[in-house]
DSSP file (Angstrom, degrees, kcal/mol; ACC not computed):
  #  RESIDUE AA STRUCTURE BP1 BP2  ACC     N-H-->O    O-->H-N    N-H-->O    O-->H-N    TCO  KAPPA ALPHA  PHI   PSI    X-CA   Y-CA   Z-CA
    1    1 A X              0   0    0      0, 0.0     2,-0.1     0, 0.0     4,-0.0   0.000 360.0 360.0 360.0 134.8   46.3   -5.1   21.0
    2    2 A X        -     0   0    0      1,-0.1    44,-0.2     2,-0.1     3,-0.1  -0.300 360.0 -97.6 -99.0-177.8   43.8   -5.7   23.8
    3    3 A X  S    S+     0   0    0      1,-0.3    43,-3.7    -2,-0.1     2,-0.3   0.838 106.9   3.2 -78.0 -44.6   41.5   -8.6   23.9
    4    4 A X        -     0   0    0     41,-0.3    -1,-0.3    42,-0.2     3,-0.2  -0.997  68.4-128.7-146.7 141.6   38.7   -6.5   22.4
    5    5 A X  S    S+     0   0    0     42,-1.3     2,-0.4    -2,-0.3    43,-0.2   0.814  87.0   4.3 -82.2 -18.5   38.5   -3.0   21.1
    6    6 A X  E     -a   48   0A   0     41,-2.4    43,-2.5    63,-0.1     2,-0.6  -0.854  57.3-149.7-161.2 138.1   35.5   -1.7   23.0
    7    7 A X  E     -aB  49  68A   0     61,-2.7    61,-2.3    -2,-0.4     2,-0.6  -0.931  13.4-151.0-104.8 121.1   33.1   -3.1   25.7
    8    8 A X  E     -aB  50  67A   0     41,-0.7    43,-1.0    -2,-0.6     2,-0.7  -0.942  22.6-168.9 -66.8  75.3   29.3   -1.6   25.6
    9    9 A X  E     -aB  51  66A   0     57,-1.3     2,-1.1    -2,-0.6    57,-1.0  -0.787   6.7-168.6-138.3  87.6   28.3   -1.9   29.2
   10   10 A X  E     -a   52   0A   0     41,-3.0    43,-0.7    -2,-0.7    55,-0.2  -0.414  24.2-135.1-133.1 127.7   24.4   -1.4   30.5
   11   11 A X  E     +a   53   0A   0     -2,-1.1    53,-0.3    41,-0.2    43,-0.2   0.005  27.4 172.8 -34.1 104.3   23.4   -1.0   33.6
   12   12 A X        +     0   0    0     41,-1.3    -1,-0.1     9,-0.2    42,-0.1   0.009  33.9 147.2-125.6  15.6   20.2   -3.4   33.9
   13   13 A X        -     0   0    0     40,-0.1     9,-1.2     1,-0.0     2,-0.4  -0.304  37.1-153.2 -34.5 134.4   20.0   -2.8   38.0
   14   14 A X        -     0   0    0      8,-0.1     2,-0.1     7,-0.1     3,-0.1  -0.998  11.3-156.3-102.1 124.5   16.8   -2.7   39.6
   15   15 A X        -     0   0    0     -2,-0.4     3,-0.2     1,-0.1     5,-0.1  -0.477  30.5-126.3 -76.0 153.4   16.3   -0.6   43.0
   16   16 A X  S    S+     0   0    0      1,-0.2    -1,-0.1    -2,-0.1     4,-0.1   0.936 110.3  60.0 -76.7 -41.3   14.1   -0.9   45.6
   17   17 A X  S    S-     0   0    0      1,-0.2    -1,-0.2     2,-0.1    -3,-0.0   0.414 111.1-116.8 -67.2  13.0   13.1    3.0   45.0
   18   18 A X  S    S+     0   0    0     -3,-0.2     2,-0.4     1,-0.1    -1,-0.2   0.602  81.0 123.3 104.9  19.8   12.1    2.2   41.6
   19   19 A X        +     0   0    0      3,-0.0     2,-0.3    43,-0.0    43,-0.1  -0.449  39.1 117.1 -95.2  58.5   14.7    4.4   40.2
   20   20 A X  S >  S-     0   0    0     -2,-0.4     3,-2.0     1,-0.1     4,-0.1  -0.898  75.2-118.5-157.7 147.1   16.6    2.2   38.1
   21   21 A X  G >  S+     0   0    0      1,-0.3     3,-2.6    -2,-0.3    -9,-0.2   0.918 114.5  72.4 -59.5 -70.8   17.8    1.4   34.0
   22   22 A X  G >  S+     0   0    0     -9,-1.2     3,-1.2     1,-0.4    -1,-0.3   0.330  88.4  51.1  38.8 -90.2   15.7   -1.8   34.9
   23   23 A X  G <  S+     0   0    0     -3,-2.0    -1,-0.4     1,-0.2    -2,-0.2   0.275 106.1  65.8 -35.9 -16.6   12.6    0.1   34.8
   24   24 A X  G <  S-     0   0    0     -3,-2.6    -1,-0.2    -4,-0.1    -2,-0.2   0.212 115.2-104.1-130.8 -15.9   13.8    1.2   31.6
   25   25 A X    X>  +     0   0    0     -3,-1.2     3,-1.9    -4,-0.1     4,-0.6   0.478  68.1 150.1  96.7 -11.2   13.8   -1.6   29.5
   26   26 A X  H >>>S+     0   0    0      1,-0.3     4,-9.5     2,-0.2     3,-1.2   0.929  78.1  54.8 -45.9 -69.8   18.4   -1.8   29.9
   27   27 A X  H 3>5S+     0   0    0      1,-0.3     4,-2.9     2,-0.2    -1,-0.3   0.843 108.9  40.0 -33.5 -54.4   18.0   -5.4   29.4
   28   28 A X  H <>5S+     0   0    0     -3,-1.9     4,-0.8     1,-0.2    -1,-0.3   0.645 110.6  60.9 -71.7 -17.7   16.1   -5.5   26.2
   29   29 A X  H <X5S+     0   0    0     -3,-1.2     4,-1.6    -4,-0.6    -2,-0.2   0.718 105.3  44.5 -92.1 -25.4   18.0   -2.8   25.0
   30   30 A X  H ><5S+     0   0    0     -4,-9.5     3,-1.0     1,-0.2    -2,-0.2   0.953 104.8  61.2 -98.1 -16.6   21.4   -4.8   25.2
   31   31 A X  H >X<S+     0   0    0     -4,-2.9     4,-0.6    -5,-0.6     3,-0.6   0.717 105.7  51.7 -55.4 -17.5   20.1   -7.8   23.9
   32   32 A X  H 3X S+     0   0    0     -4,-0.8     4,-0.8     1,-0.2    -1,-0.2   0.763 106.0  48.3-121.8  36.2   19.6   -5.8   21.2
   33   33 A X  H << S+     0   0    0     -4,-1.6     4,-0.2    -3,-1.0    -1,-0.2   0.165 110.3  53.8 -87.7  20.6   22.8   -4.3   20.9
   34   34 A X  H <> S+     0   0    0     -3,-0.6     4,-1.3     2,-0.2    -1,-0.2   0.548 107.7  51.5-120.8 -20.6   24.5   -7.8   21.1
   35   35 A X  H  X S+     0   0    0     -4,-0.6     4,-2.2     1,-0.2    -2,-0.1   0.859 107.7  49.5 -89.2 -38.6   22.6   -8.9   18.6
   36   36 A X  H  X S+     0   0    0     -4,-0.8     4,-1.0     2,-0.2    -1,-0.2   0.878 107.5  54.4 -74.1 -12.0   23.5   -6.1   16.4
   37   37 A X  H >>>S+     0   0    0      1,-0.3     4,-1.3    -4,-0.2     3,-1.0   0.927 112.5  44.0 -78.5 -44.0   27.2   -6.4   16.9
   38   38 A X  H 3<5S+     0   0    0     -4,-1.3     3,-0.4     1,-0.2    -1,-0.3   0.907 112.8  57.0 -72.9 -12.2   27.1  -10.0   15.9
   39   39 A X  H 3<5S+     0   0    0     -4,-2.2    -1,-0.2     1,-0.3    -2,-0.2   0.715 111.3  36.7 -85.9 -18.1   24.9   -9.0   13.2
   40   40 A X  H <<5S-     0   0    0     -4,-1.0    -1,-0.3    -3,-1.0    -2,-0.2   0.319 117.5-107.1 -97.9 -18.9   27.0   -6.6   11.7
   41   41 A X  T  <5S+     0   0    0     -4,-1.3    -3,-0.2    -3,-0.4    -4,-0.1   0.937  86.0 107.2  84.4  43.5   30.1   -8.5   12.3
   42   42 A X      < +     0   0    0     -5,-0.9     6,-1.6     6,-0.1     2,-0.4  -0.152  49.9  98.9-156.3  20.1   31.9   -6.6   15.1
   43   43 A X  B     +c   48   0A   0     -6,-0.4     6,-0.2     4,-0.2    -9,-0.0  -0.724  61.7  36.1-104.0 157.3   31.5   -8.8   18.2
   44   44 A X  S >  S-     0   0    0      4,-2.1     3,-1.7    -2,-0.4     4,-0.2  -0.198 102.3  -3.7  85.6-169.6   33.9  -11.0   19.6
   45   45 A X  T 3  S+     0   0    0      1,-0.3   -41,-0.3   -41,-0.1     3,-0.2   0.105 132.3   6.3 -86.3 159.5   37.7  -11.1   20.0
   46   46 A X  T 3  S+     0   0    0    -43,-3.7    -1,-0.3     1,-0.2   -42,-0.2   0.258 131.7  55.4  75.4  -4.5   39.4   -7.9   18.1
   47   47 A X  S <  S-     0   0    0     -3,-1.7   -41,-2.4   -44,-0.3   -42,-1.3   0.285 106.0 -38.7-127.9-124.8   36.1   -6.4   17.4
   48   48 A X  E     -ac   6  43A   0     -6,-1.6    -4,-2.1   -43,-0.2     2,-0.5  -0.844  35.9-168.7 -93.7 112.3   32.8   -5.4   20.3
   49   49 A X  E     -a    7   0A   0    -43,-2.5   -41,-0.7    -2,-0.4     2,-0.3  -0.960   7.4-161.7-134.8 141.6   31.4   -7.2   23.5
   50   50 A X  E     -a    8   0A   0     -2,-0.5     2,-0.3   -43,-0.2   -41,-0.2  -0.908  19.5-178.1-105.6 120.4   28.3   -5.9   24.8
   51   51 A X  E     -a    9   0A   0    -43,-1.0   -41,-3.0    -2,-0.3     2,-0.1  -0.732  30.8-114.3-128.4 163.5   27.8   -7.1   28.7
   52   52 A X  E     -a   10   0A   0     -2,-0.3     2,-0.3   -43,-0.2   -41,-0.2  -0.272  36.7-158.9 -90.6 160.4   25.3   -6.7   31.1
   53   53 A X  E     -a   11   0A   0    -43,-0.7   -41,-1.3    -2,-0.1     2,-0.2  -0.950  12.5-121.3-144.5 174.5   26.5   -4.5   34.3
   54   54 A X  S    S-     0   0    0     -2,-0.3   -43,-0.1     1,-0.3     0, 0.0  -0.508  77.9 -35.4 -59.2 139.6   25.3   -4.0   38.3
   55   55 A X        -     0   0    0     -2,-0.2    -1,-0.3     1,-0.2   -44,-0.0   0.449  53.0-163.2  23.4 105.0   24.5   -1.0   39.2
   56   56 A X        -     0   0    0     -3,-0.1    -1,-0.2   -43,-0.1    -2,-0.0   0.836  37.4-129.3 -98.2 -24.1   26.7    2.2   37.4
   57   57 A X  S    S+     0   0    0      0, 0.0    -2,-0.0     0, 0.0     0, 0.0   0.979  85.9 103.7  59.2  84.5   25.5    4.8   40.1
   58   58 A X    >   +     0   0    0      6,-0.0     3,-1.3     0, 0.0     4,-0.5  -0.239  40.2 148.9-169.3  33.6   24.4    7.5   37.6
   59   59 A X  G >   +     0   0    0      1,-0.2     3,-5.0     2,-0.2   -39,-0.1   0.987  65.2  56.9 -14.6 -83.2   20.5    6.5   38.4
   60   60 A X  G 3  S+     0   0    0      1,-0.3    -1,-0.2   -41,-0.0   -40,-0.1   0.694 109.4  45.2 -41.2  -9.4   19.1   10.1   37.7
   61   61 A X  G <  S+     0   0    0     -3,-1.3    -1,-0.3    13,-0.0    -2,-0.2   0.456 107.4 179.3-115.8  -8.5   20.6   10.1   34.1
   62   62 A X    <   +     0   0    0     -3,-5.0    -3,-0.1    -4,-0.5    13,-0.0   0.383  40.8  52.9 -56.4-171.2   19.3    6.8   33.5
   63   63 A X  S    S-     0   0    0    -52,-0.2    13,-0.5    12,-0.1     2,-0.1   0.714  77.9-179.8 -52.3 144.3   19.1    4.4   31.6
   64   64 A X        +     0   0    0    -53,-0.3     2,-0.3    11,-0.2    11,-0.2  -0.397  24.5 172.4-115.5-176.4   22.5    4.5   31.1
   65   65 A X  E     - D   0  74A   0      9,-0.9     9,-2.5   -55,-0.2     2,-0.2  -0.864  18.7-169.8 176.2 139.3   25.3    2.3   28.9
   66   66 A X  E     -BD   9  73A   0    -57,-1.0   -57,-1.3    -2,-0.3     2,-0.8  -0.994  12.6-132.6-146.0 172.3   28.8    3.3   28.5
   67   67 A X  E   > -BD   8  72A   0      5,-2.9     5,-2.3    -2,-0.2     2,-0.3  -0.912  18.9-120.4-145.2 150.1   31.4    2.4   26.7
   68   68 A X  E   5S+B    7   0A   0    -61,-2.3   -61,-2.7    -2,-0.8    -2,-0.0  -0.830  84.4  25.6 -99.2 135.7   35.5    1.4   27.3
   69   69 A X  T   5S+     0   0    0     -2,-0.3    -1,-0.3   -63,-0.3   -63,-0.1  -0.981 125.3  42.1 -97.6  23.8   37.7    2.2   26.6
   70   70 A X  T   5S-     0   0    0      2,-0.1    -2,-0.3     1,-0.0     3,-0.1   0.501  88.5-131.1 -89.4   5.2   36.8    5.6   25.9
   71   71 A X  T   5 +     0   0    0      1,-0.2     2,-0.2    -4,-0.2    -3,-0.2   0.767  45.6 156.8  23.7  54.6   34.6    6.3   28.7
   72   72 A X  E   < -D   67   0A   0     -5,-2.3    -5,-2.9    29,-0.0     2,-0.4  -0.667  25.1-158.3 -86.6 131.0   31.6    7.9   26.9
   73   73 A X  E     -D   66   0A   0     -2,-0.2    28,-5.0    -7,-0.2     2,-0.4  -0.982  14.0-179.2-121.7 132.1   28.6    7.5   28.9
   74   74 A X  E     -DE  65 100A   0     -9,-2.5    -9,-0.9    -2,-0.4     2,-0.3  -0.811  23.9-144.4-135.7-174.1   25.2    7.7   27.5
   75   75 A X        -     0   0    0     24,-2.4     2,-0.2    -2,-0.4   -11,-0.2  -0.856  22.6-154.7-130.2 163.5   22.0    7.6   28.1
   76   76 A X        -     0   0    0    -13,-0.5     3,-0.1    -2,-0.3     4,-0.1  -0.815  24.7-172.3-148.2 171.7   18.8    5.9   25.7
   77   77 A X        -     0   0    0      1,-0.8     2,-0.2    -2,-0.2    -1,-0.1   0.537  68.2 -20.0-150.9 -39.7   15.5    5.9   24.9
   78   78 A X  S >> S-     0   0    0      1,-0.2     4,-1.9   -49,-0.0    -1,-0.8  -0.847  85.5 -68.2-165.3-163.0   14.5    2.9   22.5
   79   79 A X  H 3> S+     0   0    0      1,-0.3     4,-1.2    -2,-0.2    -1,-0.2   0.960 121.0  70.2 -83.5 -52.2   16.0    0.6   20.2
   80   80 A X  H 34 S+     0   0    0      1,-0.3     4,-0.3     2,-0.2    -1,-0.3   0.812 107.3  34.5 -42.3 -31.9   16.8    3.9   17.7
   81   81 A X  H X> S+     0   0    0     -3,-0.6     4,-2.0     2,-0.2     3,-0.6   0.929 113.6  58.8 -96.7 -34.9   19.2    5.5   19.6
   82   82 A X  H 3X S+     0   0    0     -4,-1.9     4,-2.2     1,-0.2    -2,-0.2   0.806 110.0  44.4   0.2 -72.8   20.5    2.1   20.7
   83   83 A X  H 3X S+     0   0    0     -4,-1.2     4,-1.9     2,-0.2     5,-0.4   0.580 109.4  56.1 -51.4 -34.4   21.1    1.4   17.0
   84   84 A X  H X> S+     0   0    0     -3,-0.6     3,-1.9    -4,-0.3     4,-1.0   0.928 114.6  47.0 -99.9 -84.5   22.8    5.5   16.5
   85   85 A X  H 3X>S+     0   0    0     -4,-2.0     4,-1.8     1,-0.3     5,-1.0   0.742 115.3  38.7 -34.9 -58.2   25.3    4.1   19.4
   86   86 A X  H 3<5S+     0   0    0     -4,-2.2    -1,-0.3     3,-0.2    -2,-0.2   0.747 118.2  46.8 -74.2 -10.2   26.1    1.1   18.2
   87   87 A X  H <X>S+     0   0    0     -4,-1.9     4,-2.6    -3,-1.9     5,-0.8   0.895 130.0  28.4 -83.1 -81.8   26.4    2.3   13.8
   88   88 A X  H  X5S+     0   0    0     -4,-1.0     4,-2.3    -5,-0.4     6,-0.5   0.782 130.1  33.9 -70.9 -50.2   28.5    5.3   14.9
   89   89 A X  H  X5S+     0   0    0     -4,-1.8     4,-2.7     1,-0.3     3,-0.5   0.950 127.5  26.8 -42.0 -92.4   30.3    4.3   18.0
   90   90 A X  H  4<S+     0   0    0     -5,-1.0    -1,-0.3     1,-0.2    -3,-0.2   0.475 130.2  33.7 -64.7 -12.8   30.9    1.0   17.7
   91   91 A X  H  <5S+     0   0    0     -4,-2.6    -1,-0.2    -6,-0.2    -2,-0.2   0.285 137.2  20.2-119.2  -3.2   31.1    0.4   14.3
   92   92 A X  H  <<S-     0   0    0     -4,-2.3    -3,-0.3    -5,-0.8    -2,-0.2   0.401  99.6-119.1-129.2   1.6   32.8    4.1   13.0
   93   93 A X     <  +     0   0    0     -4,-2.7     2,-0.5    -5,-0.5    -4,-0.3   0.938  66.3 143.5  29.8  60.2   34.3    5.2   16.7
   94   94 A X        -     0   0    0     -6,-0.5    -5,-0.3    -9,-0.2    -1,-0.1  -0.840  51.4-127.5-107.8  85.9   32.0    8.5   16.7
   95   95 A X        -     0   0    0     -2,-0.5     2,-1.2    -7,-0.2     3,-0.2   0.047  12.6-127.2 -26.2 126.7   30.6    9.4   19.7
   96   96 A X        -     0   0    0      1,-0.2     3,-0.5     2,-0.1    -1,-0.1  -0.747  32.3-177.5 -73.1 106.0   26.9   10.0   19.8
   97   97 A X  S >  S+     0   0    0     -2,-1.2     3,-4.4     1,-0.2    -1,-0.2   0.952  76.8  53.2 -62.9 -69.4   26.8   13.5   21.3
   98   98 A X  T 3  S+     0   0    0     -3,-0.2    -1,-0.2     1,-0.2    -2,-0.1   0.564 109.0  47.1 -42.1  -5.3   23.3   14.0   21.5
   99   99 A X  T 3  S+     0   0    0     -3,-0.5   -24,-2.4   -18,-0.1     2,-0.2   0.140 100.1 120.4-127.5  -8.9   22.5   10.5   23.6
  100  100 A X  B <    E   74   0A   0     -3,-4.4   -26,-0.3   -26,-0.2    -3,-0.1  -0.332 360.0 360.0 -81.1 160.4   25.6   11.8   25.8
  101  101 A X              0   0    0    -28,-5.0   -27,-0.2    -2,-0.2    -1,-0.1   0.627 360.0 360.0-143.3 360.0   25.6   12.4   29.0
C-alpha cells in the first residue's frame, strides 16, 4: 500500500507575465483544502496530503490542482468547488467532471 492514497497538488506559481494560479488565489485555496482533509479525517499516512507545487505548465487553464495518482487535473474558482473536489474526489474517489480539465 503506498505511503498515501492520493496527493492534491496546486500550482501557487507566480509569473512575471501575470499569468499565473498565484494571481488566483492557489495558495488560499490549498490551505483550504488541507484544512479540510484534516478536518474531515483523511489527511496523513494511508489517507490525503495536499501540497503546494512550482509551476504545472497548464497556465491558460489556470488555476489549476491535480491530483495522483489518478492524474485528474482540474481547474477552480473559489473555496465551493475546492470543497466539490475534495467531498467527492478525495473523500468518495469521484472525479469532479465539471471542474475538469
Amino acid at each position: 500500500m503506498p505511503y498515501y492514497q492520493r496527493h492534491l497538488f496546486f500550482c501557487t506559481n507566480c509569473r512575471e507575465d501575470g499569468n499565473c494560479c498565484a494571481n488566483y488565489g492557489a495558495s488560499e485555496m490549498r490551505d483550504y483544502a488541507k484544512r479540510r482533509s484534516k478536518e474531515l479525517g483523511i489527511a496523513g499516512k494511508g489517507g490525503v496530503r495536499v501540497n503546494i507545487a512550482g509551476c504545472l505548465d497548464r497556465c491558460n487553464e489556470g488555476p489549476v490542482a491535480v491530483v495522483y495518482p489518478e492524474g485528474v487535473w482540474y481547474t477552480y474558482v473559489d473555496e465551493k468547488d475546492v470543497e466539490e473536489i475534495v467531498q467527492e474526489h478525495l473523500v468518495h474517489g469521484r472525479v469532479v467532471d465539471r471542474l475538469r480539465i
